[in-house]
Phi, psi and omega in degrees: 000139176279123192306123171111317202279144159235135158343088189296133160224123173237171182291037194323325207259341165290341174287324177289311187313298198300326220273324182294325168280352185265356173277308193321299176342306183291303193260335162294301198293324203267039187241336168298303195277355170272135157293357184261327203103309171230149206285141167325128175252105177283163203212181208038184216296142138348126158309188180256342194267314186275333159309328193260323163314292183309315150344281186278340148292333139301294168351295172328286156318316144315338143336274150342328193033077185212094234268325202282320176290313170312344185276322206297313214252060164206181194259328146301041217284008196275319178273341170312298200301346195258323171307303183318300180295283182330337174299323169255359184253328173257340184264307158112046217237142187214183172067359199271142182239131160271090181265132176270162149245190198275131177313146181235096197046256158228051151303091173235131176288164175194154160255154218232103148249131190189167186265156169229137173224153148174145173098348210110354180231122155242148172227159183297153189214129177236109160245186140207176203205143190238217192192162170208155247201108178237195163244129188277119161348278187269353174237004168070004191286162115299121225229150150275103175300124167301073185245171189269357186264029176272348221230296152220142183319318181298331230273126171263194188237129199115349197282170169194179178236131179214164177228147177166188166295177198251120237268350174196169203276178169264164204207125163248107195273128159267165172254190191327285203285027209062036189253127188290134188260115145237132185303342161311299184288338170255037211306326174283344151322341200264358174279291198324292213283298183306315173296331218252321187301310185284339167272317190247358180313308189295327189285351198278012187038048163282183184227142173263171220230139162281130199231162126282130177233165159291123190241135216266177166265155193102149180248013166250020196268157199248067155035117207269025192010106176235342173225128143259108188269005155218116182308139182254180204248135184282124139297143186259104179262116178269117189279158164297325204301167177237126204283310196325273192325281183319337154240008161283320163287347170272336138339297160305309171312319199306336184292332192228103206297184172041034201230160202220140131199161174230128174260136166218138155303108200326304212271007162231339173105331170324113131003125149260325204204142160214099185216155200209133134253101203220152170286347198262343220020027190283136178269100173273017191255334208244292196256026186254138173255072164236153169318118161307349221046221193297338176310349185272257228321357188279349160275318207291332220266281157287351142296334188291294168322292212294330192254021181074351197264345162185202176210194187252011166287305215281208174257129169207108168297168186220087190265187189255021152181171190216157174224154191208135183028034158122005191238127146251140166288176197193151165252157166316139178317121164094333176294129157289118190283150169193128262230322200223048155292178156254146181329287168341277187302323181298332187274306220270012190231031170030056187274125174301322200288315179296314159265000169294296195315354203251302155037295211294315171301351156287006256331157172285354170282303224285351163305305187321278166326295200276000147287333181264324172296298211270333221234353167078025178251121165110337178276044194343082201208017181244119179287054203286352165125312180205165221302133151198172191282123153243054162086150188221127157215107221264157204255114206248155192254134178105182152317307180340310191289338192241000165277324185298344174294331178251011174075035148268206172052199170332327187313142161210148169191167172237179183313297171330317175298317230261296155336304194273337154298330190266351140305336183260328177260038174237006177229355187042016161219122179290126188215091155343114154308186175180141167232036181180149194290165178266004165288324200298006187213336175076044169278154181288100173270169207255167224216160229198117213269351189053205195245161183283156169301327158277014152261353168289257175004309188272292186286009175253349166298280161358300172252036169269297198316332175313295208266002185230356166219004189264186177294332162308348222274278202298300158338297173280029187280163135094013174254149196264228170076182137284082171240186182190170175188222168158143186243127198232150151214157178275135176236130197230141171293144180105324178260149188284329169261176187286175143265125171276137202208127188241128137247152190187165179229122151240153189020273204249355180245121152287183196193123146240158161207174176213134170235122175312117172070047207251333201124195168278218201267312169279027181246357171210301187275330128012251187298350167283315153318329173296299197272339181268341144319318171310305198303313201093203199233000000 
């Protein structure tokens, strides 16, 4: 909790009482005066005359800082009212003018000019933002649809805003080589940086800084800075990250919306790179929980190898559909079925069927196992320095059991896991990722028994062949090296495209990425993997 600061709680539900009698109220006197008994109930979208009413009667209220009226004229007022206040009680925010601008149906944008003071120091504060003016459910009124980012654009909902000292010292993150990490030049950097600041500022030997800030919901989530009005003395924190790398992946993202990738060095588990491009800012690169696709088959591959049922020599037909407990299965659209593949050619020419058909010869343990053993996944036990997923893959019963092999059914991951799969089968050995060294805290990191040399061997064949005649082929044209890969895509309900999904290696940097609605595999997150492979370590 930020030191000095207490929680705003307001009278949300005396704010409904009163607003509901004043309705009552309301609905009496015109009731005198209809000759019918009751006042007209207007009912569709707002006028433009009443958008531009409801509107400038927040503003006012707001303005005004009479934080309970402003509320009234939205359809929450119990949680509008409680922001509202914090905004002048907790936030320290004064001075505000609201100019709107022209309504876009009953859409209206506005700009936010106003002071943050506190200790004896202020400084100006400008957004903007909009809001939109609907009809309230049960009162037909025109109401301001409540949300918290009418109040500043960042703001979710549980959030809130305070100024005050600042809850961990400032932290100036460096990469690998001393090169200064800032969110301006790294914009997928600043959720990273705001975590690493709540976790190690202090040890990182600052001083705190007066600040406004976000304060997110949840009680580890780490506080959004957004103005600072007294610099506190910066601790110097050192990342695994590559200034090279890290912007060759916010480059790559940028390309492709709604998209993740993370690079780590193979042969230690360090972070190189984490960049998300999302509307949402969320690091989905670090916390996204989705189906892999075929990027999975690379446990798959090795549960086949590790438990004996075949090799990568060996035979896995890619027949033109395969069926398991009342569900069929299928390949991409346009493959050529062939009756007298090898494991090798089934992976690298990503045949679905060929690993459903392995189903019966699997145990219901063994993905499960050879993901929690060998590859250090699914045991929520990984310390990477700040919050992350480390993969799920739960041992399922049903269709489920022969979805999960193509990385459908139960499977979940995010890049970072699907990085560190590929690292782990192109070294046979598993090594926690990490974005801050584990001496700087002495955290346990988790640990893994990893793979024999000949099945290292078998997945790295396998996933050369991916990348230099597989499907991987056209992405991974023109890279030199020792590389490999493998290509996935998801198919999830409700969406019209798959999530496109890439992992790949050249020498010592894995690479994954996910693009939501992204496609196949080479079709988005592909060339996001391809360029930060470009880039190097």
């Amino acid at each position: 909790m930020r030191k000095g600061v207490k929680a705003s709680v307001v009278g949300g539900v005396f704010a409904v009482l009163v607003g509901g009698a004043g309705y009552g109220a309301f609905n009496v006197v015109a009731a005198l005066h209809d000759p019918d008994g009751a006042a007209a109930v207007k009912t569709g979208p707002p006028s433009a005359d009443e958008v531009k009413e409801t509107s400038a009667k927040f503003f006012a209220a707001w303005e005004q800082g009479r934080a309970t009226t402003a509320a009234s004229y939205t359809n929450f007022p119990g949680e509008a009212g409680a922001l509202l206040t914090a905004y002048g009680r907790d936030a320290h925010i004064t001075g505000v003018k609201v100019t709107p601008g022209a309504a876009s149906g009953a859409t209206v944008p506005f700009s936010v000019r106003a002071t943050v003071s506190y200790g004896g120091r202020s400084e100006p504060l400008a957004y903007r933002s909009t809001l939109t003016v609907v009809r309230g459910a049960s009162t037909h009124r025109p109401l301001v649809d409540w949300q918290p980012s009418v109040v500043h654009p960042q703001l979710k909902k549980g959030d809130t805003l305070v100024t005050g000292e600042s809850a961990a010292a400032p932290i100036e993150a460096v990469d690998r080589d001393g090169t200064v990490l800032t969110k301006d030049k790294y914009p997928s950097l600043g959720p990273i940086l705001d975590e690493l600041r709540a976790k190690y500022g202090d040890e990182a030997g600052g001083s705190p800084s007066i600040e406004l800030s976000i304060r997110h919901a949840g009680t580890n989530a780490a506080e959004t800075p957004l103005i600072t009005l007294a610099k506190g003395r910066a601790g110097r924190l050192r990342t695994t990250l590559s200034a090279k790398a890290q912007a060759a992946a916010e480059r790559a993202v940028q390309q492709y919306t709604e998209s993740s990738v993370v690079a780590v060095k193979a042969s230690t588990g360090e972070v190189l790179a984490v960049a998300n491009h999302r509307n949402d800012g969320f690091n989905a690169a670090f916390l996204g929980r989705l189906a892999p696709g075929s990027t999975m088959k690379i446990i798959s591959a090795a549960t086949l190898i590790d438990n004996g049922i075949t090799t990568a020599n060996g035979s896995a037909p890619c027949t033109p559909d395969a069926m398991w407990e009342g569900q069929t299965f299928h390949n991409l659209k346009g493959m050529t079925p062939n009756r007298q593949a090898t494991l090798s050619e089934s992976f690298a020419r990503s045949c679905n069927t060929a690993f459903i058909k392995f189903t019966d010869n699997v145990k219901v343990e063994s993905l499960t196992e050879e993901a929690e053993k060998r590859f250090g996944l699914g045991q929520d036990n990984w310390k990477v320095g700040i919050p992350s997923f480390d993969g799920s893959v739960p041992a399922s019963g049903g269709p489920d059991k022969a979805a999960n092999l193509i990385g459908q059914g139960q499977v979940q991951m995010c890049p970072l896991n699907m990085a560190s799969v590929t690292a782990t089968a192109m070294t046979g050995v598993f090594r926690q990722p990490v974005i801050v060294a584990q001496t700087l805290d002495d955290r346990q990191l988790a640990r893994a028994k990893g793979l024999s040399a000949t099945t290292t061997a078998q997945l790295r064949q396998m996933m050369s062949r991916t990348a230099t005649t597989g499907t991987g082929a056209a992405v991974m044209s023109g890279l030199t090296g020792s590389i490999g890969a493998k290509t996935g895509s998801a198919e999830v309900d409700g969406q019209a495209k798959s999530n496109s999904w890439f992992t790949g290696y050249r020498n010592d940097v894995a690479a994954a990425a996910m693009t939501q609605e992204g496609g196949h595999g080479g079709d988005a997150a592909g060339p996001i993997v391809a360029a930060v492979l470009r880039a190097g370590g």
